[in-house]
C-alpha positions in Angstrom: -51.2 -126.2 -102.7 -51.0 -127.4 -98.6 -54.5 -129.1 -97.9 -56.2 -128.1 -94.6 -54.7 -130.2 -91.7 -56.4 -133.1 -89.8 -58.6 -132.5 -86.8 -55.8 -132.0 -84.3 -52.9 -132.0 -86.7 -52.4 -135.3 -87.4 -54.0 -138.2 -89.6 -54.4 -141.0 -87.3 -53.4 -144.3 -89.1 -54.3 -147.6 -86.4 -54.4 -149.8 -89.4 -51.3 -152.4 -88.3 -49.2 -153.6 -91.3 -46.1 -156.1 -92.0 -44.2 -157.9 -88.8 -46.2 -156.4 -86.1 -49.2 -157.3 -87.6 -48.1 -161.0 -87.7 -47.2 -160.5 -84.1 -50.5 -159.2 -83.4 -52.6 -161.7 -85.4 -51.4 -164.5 -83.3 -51.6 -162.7 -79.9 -55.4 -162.3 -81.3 -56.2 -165.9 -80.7 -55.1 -165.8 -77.1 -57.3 -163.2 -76.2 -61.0 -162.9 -75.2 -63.6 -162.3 -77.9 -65.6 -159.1 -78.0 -68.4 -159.3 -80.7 -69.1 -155.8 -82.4 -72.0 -154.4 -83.7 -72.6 -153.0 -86.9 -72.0 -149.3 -85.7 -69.3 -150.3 -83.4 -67.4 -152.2 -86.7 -67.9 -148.6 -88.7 -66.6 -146.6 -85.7 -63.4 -149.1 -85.3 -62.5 -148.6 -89.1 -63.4 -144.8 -89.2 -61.2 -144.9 -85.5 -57.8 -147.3 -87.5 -58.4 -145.1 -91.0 -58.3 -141.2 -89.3 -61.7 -140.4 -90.0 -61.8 -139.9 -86.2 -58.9 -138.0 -86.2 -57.2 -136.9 -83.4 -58.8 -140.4 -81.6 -57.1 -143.4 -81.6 -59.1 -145.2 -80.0 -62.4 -145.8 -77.7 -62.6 -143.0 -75.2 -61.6 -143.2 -71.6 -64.0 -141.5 -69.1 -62.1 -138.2 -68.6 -63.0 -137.9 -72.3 -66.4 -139.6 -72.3 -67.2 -137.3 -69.5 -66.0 -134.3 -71.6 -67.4 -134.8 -74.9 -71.0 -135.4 -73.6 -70.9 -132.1 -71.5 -68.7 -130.4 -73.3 -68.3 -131.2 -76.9 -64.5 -131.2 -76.0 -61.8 -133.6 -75.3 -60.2 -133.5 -71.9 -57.1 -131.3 -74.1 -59.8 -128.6 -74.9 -59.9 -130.5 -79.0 -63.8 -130.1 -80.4 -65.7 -133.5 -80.2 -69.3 -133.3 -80.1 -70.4 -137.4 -80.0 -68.7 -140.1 -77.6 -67.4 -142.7 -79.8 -67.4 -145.5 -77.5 -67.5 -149.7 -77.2 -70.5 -150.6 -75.1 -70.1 -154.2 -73.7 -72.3 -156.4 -71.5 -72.4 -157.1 -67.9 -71.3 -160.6 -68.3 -67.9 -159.3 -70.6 -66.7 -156.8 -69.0 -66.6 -158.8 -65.4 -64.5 -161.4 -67.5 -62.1 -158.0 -67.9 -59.3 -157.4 -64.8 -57.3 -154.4 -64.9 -55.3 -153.4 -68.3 -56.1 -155.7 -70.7 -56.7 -156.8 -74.0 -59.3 -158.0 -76.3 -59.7 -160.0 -80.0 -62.5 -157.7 -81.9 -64.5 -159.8 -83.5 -68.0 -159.5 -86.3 -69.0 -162.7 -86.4 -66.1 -165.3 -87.3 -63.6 -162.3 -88.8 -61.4 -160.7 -86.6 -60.8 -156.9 -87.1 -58.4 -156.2 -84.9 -57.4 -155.8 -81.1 -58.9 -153.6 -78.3 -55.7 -152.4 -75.9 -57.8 -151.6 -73.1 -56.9 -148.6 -70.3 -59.9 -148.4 -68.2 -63.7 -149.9 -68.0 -66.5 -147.9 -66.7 -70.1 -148.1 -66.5 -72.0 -144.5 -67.5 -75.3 -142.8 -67.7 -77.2 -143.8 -70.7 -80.2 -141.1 -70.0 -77.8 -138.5 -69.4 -76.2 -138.7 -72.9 -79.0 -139.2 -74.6 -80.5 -135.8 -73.1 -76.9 -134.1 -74.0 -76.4 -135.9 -77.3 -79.6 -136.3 -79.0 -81.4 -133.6 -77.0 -84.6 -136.2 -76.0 -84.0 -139.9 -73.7 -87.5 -140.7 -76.2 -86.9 -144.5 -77.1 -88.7 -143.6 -80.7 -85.4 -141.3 -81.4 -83.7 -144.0 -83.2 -80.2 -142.9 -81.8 -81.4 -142.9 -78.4 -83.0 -146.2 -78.6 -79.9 -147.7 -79.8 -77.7 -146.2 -77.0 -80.3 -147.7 -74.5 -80.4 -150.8 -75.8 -76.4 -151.3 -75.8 -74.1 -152.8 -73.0 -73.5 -150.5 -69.6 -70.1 -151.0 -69.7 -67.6 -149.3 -71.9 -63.9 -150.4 -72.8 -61.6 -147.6 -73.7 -58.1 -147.5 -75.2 -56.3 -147.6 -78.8 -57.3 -149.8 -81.2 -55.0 -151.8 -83.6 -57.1 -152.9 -86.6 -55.8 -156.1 -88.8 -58.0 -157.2 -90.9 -60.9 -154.7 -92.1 -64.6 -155.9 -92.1 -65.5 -158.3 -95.1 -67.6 -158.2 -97.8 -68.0 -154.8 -97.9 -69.8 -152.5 -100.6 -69.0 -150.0 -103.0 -65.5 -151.0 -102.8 -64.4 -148.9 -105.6 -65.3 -145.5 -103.9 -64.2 -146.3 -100.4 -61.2 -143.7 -100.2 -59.6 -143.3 -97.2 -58.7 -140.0 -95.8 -55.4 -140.3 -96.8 -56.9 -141.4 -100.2 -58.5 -138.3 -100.8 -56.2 -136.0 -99.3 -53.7 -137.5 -102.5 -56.8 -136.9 -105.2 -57.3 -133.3 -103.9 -53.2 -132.8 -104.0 -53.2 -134.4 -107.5 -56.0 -132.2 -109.1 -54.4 -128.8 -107.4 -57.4 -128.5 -104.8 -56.8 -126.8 -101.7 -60.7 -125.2 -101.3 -63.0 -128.5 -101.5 -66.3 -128.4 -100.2 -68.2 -131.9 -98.7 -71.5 -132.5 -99.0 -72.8 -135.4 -96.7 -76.3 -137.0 -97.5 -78.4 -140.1 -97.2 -80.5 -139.5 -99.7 -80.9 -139.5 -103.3 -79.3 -136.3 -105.1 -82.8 -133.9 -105.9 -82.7 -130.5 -107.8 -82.5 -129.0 -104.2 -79.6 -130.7 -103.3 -77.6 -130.4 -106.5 -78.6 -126.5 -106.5 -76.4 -126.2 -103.1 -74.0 -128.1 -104.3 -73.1 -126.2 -107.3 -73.7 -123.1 -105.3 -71.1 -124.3 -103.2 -68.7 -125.5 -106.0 -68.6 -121.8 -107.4 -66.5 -121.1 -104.5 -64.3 -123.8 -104.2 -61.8 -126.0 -106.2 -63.8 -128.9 -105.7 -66.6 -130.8 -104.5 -66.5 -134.2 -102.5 -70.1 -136.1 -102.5 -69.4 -138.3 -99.3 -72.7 -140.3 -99.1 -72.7 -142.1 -95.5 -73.0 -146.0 -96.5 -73.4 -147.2 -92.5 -76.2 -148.4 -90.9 -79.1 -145.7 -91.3 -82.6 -146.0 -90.7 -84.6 -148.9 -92.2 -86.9 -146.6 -93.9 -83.8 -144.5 -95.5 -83.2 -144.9 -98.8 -80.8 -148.4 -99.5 -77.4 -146.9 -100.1 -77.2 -149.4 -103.3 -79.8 -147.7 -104.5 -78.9 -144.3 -103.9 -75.2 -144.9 -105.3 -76.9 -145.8 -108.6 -78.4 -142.6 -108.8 -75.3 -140.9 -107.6 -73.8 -142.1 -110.4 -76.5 -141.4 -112.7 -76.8 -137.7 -111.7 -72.7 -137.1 -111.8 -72.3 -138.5 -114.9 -74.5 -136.0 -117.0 -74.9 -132.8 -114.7 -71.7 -132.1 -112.7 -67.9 -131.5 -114.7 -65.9 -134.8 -114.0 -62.8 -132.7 -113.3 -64.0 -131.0 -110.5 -66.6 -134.0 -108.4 -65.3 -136.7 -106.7 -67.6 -139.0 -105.3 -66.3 -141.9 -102.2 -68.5 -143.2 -99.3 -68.1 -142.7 -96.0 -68.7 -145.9 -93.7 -69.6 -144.2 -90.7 -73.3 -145.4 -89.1 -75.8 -142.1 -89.0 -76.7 -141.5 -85.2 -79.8 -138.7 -86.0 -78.0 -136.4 -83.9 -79.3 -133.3 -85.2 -76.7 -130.2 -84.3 -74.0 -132.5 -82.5 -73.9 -134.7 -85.7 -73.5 -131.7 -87.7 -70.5 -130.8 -86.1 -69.4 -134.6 -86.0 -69.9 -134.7 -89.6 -67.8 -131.7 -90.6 -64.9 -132.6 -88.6 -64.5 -136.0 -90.3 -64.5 -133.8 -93.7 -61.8 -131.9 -92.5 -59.8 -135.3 -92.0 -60.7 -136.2 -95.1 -59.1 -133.0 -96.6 -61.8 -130.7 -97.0 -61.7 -127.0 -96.3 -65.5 -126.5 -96.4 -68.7 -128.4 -95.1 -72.2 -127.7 -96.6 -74.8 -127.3 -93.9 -78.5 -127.6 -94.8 -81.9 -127.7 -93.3 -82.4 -129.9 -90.2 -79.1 -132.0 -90.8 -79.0 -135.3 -89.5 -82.2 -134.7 -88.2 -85.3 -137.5 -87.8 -88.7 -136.9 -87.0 -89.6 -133.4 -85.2 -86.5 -133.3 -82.5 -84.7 -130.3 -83.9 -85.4 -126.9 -85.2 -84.8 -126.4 -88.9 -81.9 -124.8 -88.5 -80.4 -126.1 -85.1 -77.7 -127.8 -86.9 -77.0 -123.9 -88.2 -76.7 -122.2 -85.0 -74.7 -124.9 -82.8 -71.5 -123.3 -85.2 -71.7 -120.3 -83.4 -71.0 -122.2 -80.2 -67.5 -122.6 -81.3 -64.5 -120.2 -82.9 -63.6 -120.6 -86.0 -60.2 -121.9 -85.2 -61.5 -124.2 -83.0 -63.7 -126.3 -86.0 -60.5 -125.5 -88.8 -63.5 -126.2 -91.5 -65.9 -123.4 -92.8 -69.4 -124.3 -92.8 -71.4 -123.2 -95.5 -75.2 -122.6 -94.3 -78.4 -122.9 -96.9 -81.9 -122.3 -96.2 -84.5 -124.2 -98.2 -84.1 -124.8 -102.2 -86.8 -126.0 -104.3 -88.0 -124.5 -107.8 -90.0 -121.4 -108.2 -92.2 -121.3 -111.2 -92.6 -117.3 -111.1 -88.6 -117.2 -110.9 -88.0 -120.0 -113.4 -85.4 -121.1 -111.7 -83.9 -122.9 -108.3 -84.3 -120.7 -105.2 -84.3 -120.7 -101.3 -86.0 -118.5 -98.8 -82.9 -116.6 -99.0 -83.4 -115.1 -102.3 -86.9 -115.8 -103.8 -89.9 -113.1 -102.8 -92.6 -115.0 -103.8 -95.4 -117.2 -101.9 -95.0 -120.6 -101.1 -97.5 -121.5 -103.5 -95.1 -120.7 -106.5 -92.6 -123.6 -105.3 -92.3 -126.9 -106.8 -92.8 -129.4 -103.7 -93.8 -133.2 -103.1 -95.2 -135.0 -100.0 -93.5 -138.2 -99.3 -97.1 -139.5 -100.1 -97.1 -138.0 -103.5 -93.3 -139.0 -104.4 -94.7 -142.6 -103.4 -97.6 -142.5 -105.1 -95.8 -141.4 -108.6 -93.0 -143.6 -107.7 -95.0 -146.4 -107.2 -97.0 -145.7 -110.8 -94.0 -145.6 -112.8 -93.9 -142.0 -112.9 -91.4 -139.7 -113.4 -91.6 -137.1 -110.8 -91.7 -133.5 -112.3 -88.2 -132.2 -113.4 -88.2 -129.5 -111.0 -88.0 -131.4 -108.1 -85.9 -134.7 -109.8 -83.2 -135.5 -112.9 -85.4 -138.0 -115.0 -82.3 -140.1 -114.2 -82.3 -140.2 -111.0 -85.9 -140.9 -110.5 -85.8 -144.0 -112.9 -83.6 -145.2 -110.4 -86.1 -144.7 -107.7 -88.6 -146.2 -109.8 -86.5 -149.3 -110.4 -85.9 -149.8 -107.2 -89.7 -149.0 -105.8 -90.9 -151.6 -108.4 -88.7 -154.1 -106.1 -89.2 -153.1 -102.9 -92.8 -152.0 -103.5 -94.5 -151.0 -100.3 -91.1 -149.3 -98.9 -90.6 -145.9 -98.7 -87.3 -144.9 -100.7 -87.6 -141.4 -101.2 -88.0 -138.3 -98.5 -89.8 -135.2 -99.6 -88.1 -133.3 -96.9 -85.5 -131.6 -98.2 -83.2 -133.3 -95.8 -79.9 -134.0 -97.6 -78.4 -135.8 -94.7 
């Protein structure tokens, strides 16, 4: 069974070991120190482990330039989001001509920064193409404004990977899951990408989805999100919980993805099927406003931008839903797609009212939530009372 290919035919692997890396690790402490940011530390692992496959690195401006306008690299490969290293003023004056710098988050270095080219850029203009709004309140644009106006490009060498990180026992590199998929006889694997607890809704389009396929990959994003999302401790716990007793252990994997969410509606829907496919997965599940935050995006933006590209282009199948919830007159999960019957029949909460029951000690009504999963929430609420844990959208991502 031959797996689907990486984005761009091969898995990048930046991730320096034996001699060389000695070599490197003492060239490190003669360089100058660049300090990262939490994004920029998830984007220089996903860049050294092939999750940004085919990039090697922090793009140049030919590329920059391409992917913002574009949604392509400079060779005509399908980007859609600039994965670049934003640097101050003061830094990147300090920087003549091809050089190199120590990567540093906090007093750990990560690795080493070979750089090509510095340029300064247009932070309202990508913010317009990316995120479709230059509105501070987006959080995605408000963190590309508030970054450096500089950007460093070129390969990255990575040496020592971040510290004290989470969840250690489900963080599978591509290359990791590629060999689990080879190992169980998978060559169709569908991924589903959330930041959210697992509802009925969601696990309805999952197994919808794993009726076609050999197996499914739950890739919960563990990078920085919004600080009203749902902790990623917490939502691991009721991964766990809901895996365990619902879905067949022979056909599930579950392994986090340490990329940061950017809320880039369509764009990041692309962006997040194309590090699936690095990741060895032949389909992508697609649901209502993906990656979306606030009102920004149509419900099903993230839908249409597929049509944008060709098939061959992308390599990965996406698999579109509309809305799920329960239907009491159907007695059964259901989207818009397939159930006749008036909204009032449907099984739906407010955030408000998942709060409030939450909050109480109450499990929400099985139709909407596993018991398990919301005794989870209602753990966690009871520590974090006053914080919002739980979305009511339907979002799954």
């Amino acid at each position: 069974m031959k797996l689907i290919n990486p984005h761009g035919g091969t898995l990048v692997n930046r991730e320096i070991q034996g001699s060389e890396r000695e070599e490197l690790l003492t060239k490190a402490t003669t360089l100058p120190k660049v300090q990262l940011s939490s994004r920029q530390v998830s984007d220089l692992l996903m860049l050294a482990i092939g999750g940004y496959s085919p990039l090697d690195g922090f793009l140049n401006e030919a590329d920059y330039t391409s992917v913002r306008d574009h949604m392509k690299l400079v060779n005509g490969v399908v980007w859609p989001i600039p994965v670049t290293l934003a640097v101050s003023t003061d830094v990147a004056d300090g920087l003549k001509g091809p050089s190199e710098v120590s990567l540093y988050d906090d007093d750990h270095l990560l690795g080493i920064l070979h750089i090509t080219e510095k340029f300064t850029y247009d932070k309202e203009r990508e913010a317009q193409a990316v995120y479709g709004t230059t509105d501070r309140a987006h959080p995605g644009v408000a963190a590309l404004l508030a970054q450096g106006d500089w950007l460093l490009a070129g390969p990255i060498s990575l040496l020592n990977r971040p510290a004290n990180t989470s969840f250690q026992q489900y963080r599978l590199d591509p290359s990791a899951t590629r060999s689990v998929f080879s190992e169980r006889g998978w060559r169709r694997v569908v991924a589903f990408q959330t930041r959210n607890p697992v509802h009925r809704a969601h696990e309805y389009i999952q197994k919808c989805a794993l009726e076609i396929a050999d197996g499914l990959l739950l890739h919960p994003l563990v990078g920085d999100t919004k600080s009203d999302d749902v902790p990623a401790d917490v939502r691991m716990r009721s991964y766990e919980e809901i895996l365990a007793k619902y879905y067949p252990a022979t056909r599930t994997v579950l392994s986090v993805m340490p990329a940061a969410m950017r809320y880039a509606g369509p764009r990041e829907a692309v962006f997040h099927a194309l590090i699936r496919k690095n990741y060895g997965c032949s389909h992508f599940i697609v649901g209502r406003d993906h990656a979306g935050v606030g009102n920004y995006y149509g419900t099903y933006d993230a839908h249409h931008i597929f049509d944008e590209f060709e098939a061959s282009e992308l390599g990965i199948t996406p698999l579109f839903f509309d809305h799920t919830f329960y239907c009491q007159t159907c007695g059964a999960m259901a989207s818009l797609k397939t159930c006749p019957h008036e909204s009032t029949n449907h099984v739906t909460l407010s955030g408000t009212k998942v709060r409030e029951l939450l909050s109480a000690g109450e499990l929400l009504p099985v139709e909407f939530s596993r018991p398990e999963v919301a005794r989870v929430l209602i753990d966690a609420y009871r520590v974090a009372a006053g914080s919002p844990l739980v979305t009511a959208s339907g979002r799954n991502n």
